[in-house]
ZATORZA-131174 format. One record per residue (C-alpha): x, y, z. Coordinates in steps of 0.1 Angstrom, whole numbers, plus 5000, padded with zeros to 4 digits. Last residue first. Layout:
% residues N
XYZ;...
% end
This chain:
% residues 731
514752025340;512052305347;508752135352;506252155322;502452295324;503652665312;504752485282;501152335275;499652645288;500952845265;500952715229;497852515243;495852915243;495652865203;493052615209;491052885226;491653125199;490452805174;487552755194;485853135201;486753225158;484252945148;481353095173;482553455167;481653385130;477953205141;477153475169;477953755137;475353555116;472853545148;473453945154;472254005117;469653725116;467853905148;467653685175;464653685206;462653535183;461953215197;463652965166;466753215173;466453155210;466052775205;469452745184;471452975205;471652765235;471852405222;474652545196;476852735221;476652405243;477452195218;480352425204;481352525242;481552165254;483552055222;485952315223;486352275262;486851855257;489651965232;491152145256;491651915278;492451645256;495651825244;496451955287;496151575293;498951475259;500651765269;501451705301;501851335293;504751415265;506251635292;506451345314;507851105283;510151365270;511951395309;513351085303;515651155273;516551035242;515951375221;514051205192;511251105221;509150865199;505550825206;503350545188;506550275189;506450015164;508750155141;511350305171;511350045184;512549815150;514550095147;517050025179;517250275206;518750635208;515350745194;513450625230;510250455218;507050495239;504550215230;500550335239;498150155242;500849835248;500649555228;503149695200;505749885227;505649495243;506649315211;509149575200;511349565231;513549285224;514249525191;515649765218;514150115234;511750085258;509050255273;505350075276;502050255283;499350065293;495550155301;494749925329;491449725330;492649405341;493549275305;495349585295;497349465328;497849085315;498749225283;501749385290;502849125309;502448895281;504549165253;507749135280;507148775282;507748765244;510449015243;511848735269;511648885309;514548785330;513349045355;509949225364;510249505391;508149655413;509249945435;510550165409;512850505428;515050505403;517950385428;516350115440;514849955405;518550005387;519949755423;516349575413;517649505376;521249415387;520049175409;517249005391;518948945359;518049125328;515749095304;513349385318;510249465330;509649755357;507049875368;505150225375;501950295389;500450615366;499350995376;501551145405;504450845401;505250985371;506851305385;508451115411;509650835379;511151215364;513451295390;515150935398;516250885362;517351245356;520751125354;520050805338;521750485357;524950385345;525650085328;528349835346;530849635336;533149375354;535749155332;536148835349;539048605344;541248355327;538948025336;540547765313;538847585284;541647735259;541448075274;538648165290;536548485297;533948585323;531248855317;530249025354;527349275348;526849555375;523949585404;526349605433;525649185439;526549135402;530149235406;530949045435;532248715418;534448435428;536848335402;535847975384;538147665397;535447475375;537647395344;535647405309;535947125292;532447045294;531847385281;528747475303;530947715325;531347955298;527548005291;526447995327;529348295334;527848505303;530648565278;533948605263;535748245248;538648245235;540147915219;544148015215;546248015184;546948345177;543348405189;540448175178;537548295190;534648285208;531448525217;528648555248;525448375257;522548465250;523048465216;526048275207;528548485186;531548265166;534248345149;536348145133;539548365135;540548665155;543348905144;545349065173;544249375187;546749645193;546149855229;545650215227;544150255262;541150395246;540850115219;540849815248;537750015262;535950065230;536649665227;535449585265;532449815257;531149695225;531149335239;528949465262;526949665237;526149335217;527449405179;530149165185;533249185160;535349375185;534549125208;537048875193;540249105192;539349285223;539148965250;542648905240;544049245246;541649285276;542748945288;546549085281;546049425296;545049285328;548149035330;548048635329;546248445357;542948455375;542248785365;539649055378;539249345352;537249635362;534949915356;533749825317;531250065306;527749975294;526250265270;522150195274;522350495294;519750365318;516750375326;515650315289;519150195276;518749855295;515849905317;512749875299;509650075317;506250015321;503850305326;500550225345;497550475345;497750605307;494450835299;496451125282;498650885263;495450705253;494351055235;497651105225;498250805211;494850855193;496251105171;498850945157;502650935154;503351175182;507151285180;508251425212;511751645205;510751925219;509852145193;507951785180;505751855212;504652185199;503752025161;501851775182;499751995206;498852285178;497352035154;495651845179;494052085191;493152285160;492151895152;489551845177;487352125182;487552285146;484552025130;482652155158;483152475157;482652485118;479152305122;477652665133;474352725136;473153105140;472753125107;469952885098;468552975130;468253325121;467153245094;463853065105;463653345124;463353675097;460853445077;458153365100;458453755107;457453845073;454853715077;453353925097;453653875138;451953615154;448553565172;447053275149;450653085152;450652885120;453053105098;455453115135;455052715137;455952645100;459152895101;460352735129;459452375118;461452505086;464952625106;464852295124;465252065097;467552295082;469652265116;469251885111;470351875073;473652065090;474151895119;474351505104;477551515089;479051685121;477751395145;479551145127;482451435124;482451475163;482551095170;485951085147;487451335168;486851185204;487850885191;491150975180;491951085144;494550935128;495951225097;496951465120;499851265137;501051155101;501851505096;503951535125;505451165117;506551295083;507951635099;510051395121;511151175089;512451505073;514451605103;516251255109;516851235070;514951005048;513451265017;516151455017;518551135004;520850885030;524250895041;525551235029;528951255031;529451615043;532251845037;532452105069;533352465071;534452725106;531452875124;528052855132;526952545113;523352485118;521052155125;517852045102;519951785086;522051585104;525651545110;527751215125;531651255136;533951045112;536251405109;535351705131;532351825147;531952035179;528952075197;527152385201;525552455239;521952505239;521252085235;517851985234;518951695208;517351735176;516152145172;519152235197;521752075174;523652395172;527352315152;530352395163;532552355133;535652145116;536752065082;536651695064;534651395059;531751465085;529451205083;525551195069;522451365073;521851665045;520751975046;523152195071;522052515077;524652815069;525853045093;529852935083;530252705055;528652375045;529652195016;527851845009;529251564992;526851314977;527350934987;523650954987;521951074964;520851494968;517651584935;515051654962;517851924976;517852104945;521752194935;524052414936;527452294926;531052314938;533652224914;537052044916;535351734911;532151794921;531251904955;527151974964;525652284974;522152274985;519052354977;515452374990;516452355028;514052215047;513852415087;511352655073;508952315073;509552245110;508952615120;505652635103;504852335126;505452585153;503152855137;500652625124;498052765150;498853065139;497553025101;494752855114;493853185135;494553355104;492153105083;489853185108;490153565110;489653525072;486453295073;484853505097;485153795073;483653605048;480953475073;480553875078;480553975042;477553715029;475553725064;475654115064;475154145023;472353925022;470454075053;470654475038;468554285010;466054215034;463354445022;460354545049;462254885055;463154955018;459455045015;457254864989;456555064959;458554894931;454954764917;454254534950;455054234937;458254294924;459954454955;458354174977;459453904955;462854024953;462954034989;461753694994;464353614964;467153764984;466453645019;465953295014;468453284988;470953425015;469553155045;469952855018;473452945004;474852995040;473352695049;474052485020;478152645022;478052545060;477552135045;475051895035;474851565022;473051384992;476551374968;474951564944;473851824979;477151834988;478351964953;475852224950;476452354983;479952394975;479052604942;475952814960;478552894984;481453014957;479053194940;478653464969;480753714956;479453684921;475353554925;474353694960;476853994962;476054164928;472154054930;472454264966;474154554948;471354544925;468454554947;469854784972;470055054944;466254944930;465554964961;466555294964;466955405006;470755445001;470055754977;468555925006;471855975018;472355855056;473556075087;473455905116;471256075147;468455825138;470555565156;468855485186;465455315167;467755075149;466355005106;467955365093;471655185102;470354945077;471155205048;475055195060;475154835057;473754845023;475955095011;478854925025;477954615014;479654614973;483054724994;482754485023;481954204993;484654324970;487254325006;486053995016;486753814984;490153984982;491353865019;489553535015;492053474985;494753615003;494353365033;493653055011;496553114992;498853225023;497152895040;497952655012;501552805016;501852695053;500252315049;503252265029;502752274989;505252034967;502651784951;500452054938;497052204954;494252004951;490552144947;486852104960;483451974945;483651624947;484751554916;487851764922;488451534950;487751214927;490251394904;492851364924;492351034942;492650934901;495751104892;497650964928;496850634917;494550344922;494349934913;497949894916;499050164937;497050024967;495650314984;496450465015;495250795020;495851135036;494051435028;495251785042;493652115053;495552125079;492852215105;490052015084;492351685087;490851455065;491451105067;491350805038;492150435043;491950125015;491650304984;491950104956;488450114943;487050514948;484350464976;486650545004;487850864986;483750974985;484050895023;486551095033;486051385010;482051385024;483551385060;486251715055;483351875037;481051775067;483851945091;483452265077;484452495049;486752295025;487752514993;491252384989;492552035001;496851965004;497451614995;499351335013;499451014998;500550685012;501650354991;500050005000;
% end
């Protein structure tokens, strides 16, 4: 299945965002489609085979709404939207100011004002009105057109349906009565209040929007669009879509690196702040590691880039930003069931209110029947609903990517937010995941001998304890011998043949079951402190024990207190029982799980979900894959393996603790406000609803409640950009 992303135009509520969704679901090939109305985006999975990207196209321009091009960010769709809105609403304010001014006649307190007689025509009213209703206000009688092919409904139907309503009674009136009627009982005014104000709306919206993408904004600034490559003797700008790898890059001083790769010659500090937290610059030189999205500050570097744009560290977080928007968690996806259904239900309830008033034997003219079944046509507003969830969601994830928490869905944060026990890995999770080798006990031959032999086969070990005692051996400059038939046990350790000798490097069980091996073993006191003993032999004869230990996190102990306020915490590791509970003690984790296989790891897991707990898992290896995919919510730490990283719904790219109770804070203060959005757009809509169908609102004040309605939700989503950061602990 391939993925496509495409920027929407012309959406105006949540039912457009839910009449896209499902018209892409009916296209064959299509196997998943969301719509994010904050974004403006469509993302769906299709199967390349029977669908492509010409055909989702189309069936989106079938449906009544446009496609920008392959390239556009969520950012430049906005400045087209935003200066399209800007012109529309300008011609309308300019075509309604005449009519506006008029109405001022209609308001007992404002006979003071001043207005030219010439404003009273209506034959003047009547043709700026035709101006507004059929040019500026095409665009709604287009989208409502659509819906209504596709038998739904959306804010264009009722903006197109209260206008009509008021033009052609108008028109009537004017015509009917041989020109004579008085510009008092004419609604023309009407048309051009709800047509410029829900265009104004629309603006301030779009702006809101526009803010609301600020930090992701940020991410996308971050791309460089070209970059200069060596050739030969040459250097050579070019687009950063067409960089290979192998390519290399030329960075001077002030410039933003663009690719990820290693450094192959020059030297700079460089500010990773963006990746790894870090205000201090760190210093590259030869063989160290550079990534895209990160800023020389002085000196030059050559870059070999390691992988193209489209797969470097910085590009795959914006992917997993965007991705974020595209699953909708439950709370969303029960507002746009009940967001396809408001709008034939508010012109459900505008007709019974003009039925009852024209029935009512006491009631006003007719006229009247007519003012309040618009009103309630305009004081409804689906775009508050549709807003509540993903202006939230929006703002929360591009935030947490600022600080290096990558939410890859939706609905993580929504379980995130709802977590109550948090299970933690230990190797590399608690722990620096970098074991160090302390000591070296021999039994005969010389420290630096054991090391020397122990080196030369561990060197070809990818296990991080075998990657200690060679990093070790290379720091005190020791030679290593060549190794021959090699052989790594998992489990269990690594053997060799060196200059002539059988060594063997491993677990104490492991060496001891050679039936060779002699039993006069060295007495070990490593593992009671909490550290890893690893014995070696030397042809079948206890040599010694190298002692290692991995060093608890520094802000280990901090952040399990600040856990310990919302969740029960556990450990659940592969490790042995005493260095696991010595890791336990001084974390400040009372229960502890040890020995665990990846797929005991994934059963415990279970077990809780099982009695009702919602789980969150924190690892970091591929052992840990099986539990970070059972768990509601898998938390991958980026220093850990990919397979983790994959499976994982939140990734912390900065490898740290203190990402996981920030990523809570803002997961909770996320749901929070989305609760408020959706509590003030029901609410808002119960109340104003019945007093428009009462009387007691005119349809000008009811269009303006509808605008301020939209505007009210995506202001208070905006308000995360504070309080989620204001919610966060110092470090």
């Amino acid at each position: 299945m391939d993925t496509l992303r495409l920027q929407v135009q012309g959406m105006t509520c949540a039912a457009c965002a839910v009449r896209i969704e499902k018209g892409l679901r009916r296209l064959e090939g299509v196997q998943q489609a969301t719509v994010n109305m904050a974004t403006a985006q469509a993302y769906v999975q299709y199967d390349p085979q029977l669908a492509g990207e010409t055909a989702i196209r189309r069936k989106i321009e079938q449906l009544g709404y446009g496609t920008a091009g392959k390239e556009a960010t969520p950012h430049e769709a906005y400045e087209s939207e935003i200066r399209s809105l800007r012109s529309r609403f300008l011609l309308s304010l300019a075509l309604s100011f005449p009519l506006l001014w008029g109405m001022l006649a209609h308001y007992p307190g404002l006979h003071f004002v001043w207005i030219p007689h010439i404003l009273h025509s209506p034959f003047l009213q009547w043709g700026l009105a035709s101006a507004l209703q059929f040019y500026v206000g095409y665009s709604f009688y287009y989208g409502a057109y659509q819906s209504l092919k596709l038998r739904s409904a959306n804010m264009d139907t009722l903006v197109a349906l209260s206008t009509s309503v008021a033009y052609f009674y108008s028109h009537y009136l004017l015509f009917a009565s041989s020109f004579t009627v008085s510009h008092e009982h004419l609604y023309f005014d009407t048309v051009a209040m709800i047509i410029t104000v829900v265009l104004l709306g629309k603006f301030l919206e779009a702006k809101a929007k526009g803010r609301a993408l600020k930090d992701l904004n940020e991410l996308y600034g971050l791309q460089i669009r070209f970059v200069r490559v060596k050739k030969r003797n040459a250097e050579d700008w070019i687009p950063t879509e067409a960089l290979r790898q192998g390519d290399q890059v030329v960075v001077l001083a002030g410039e933003w690196i663009s690719a990820d790769g290693k450094v192959v010659s020059g030297a700079a500090e460089v500010d990773e702040a963006l990746l790894t937290g870090e205000s201090m610059p760190i210093l590259k030189t030869s063989g160290d590691e550079a990534y895209s999205g990160t800023r020389c500050l002085n000196g030059s570097l050559i870059i070999r880039a390691e992988c193209a744009a489209s797969e470097t560290r910085l590009s795959r977080m914006i992917a997993m930003v965007e991705e974020a928007q595209s699953l909708k968690p439950t709370i969303a996806r029960k507002v746009d069931k009940a967001a396809a259904i408001f709008v034939p239900l508010m012109v459900l309830c505008a007709a019974i209110t003009y039925a009852a008033w024209s029935l009512i034997p006491e009631a006003p003219a007719p006229a009247a029947a007519i003012r309040y079944a618009l009103a309630v046509l305009l004081i409804a507003c689906p775009c508050a609903l549709g807003l509540a969830a993903p202006v939230s969601i929006l703002i929360a994830t591009a935030l947490s990517a600022k600080q290096g928490i990558l939410f890859k869905n939706g609905s993580a944060m929504e379980s995130l937010a709802k977590v109550d026990r948090i299970l933690f890995d230990k190797t590399g999770t608690l722990t620096e995941g970098k074991p160090v080798l302390t000591s070296i006990q021999p039994v005969r031959h010389t420290k630096s001998y054991l090391l020397r032999m122990a080196a030369a086969i561990e060197r070809h070990s990818a296990h991080p304890l075998g990657q200690a005692i060679a990093l070790s051996a290379e720091q005190q400059r020791i030679l290593f011998p060549e190794a021959k038939e090699l052989l790594e046990v998992p489990g269990g350790g690594m053997q060799g043949v060196v200059e002539g000798k059988l060594v063997r490097v491993g677990h104490p069980k492991w060496i001891q079951a050679d039936s060779s091996y002699e039993k006069s073993a060295p007495s070990v006191r490593a593992s009671e402190s909490g550290e890893t003993a690893l014995y070696i032999s030397i042809d079948h004869r206890p040599a010694g024990t190298f002692v290692l230990s991995d060093m608890i996190r520094s802000d280990a102990f901090a952040v399990i207190e600040r856990l310990k306020r919302n969740a029960s915490l556990g450990m659940v590791t592969g490790d042995q029982s005493l260095p696991a509970n010595v890791i336990a003690r001084q974390s400040g984790i009372e229960e502890v799980y040890s020995a665990c296989s990846p797929d005991r790891k994934a059963e415990i897991v279970n077990e809780y979900r099982r009695n009702g707990n919602v789980v969150a898992f924190v690892g970091d290896g591929n052992n840990d894959a099986a539990a970070l995919a059972s768990a509601n919510v898998g938390i991958a730490m980026s220093g850990g393996a990919g397979a983790a990283m994959e499976t994982g719904d939140v990734v912390l790219t900065r490898n740290r603790l203190t990402g996981i109770a920030d990523a809570i804070e803002i997961s909770k203060q996320a749901l929070k406000n989305i609760r408020q959005n959706i509590g003030f757009a029901i609410g808002y809509n119960v109340l104003a609803v019945p007093l428009a169908a009462f009387g007691f609102l005119d349809p000008r004040i009811a269009c303006m409640g509808m605008t301020a309605s939209s505007i009210f939700v995506v202001t208070n989503a905006l308000r995360l950009r504070r309080t989620a950061t204001a919610g966060r602990e110092p470090k």
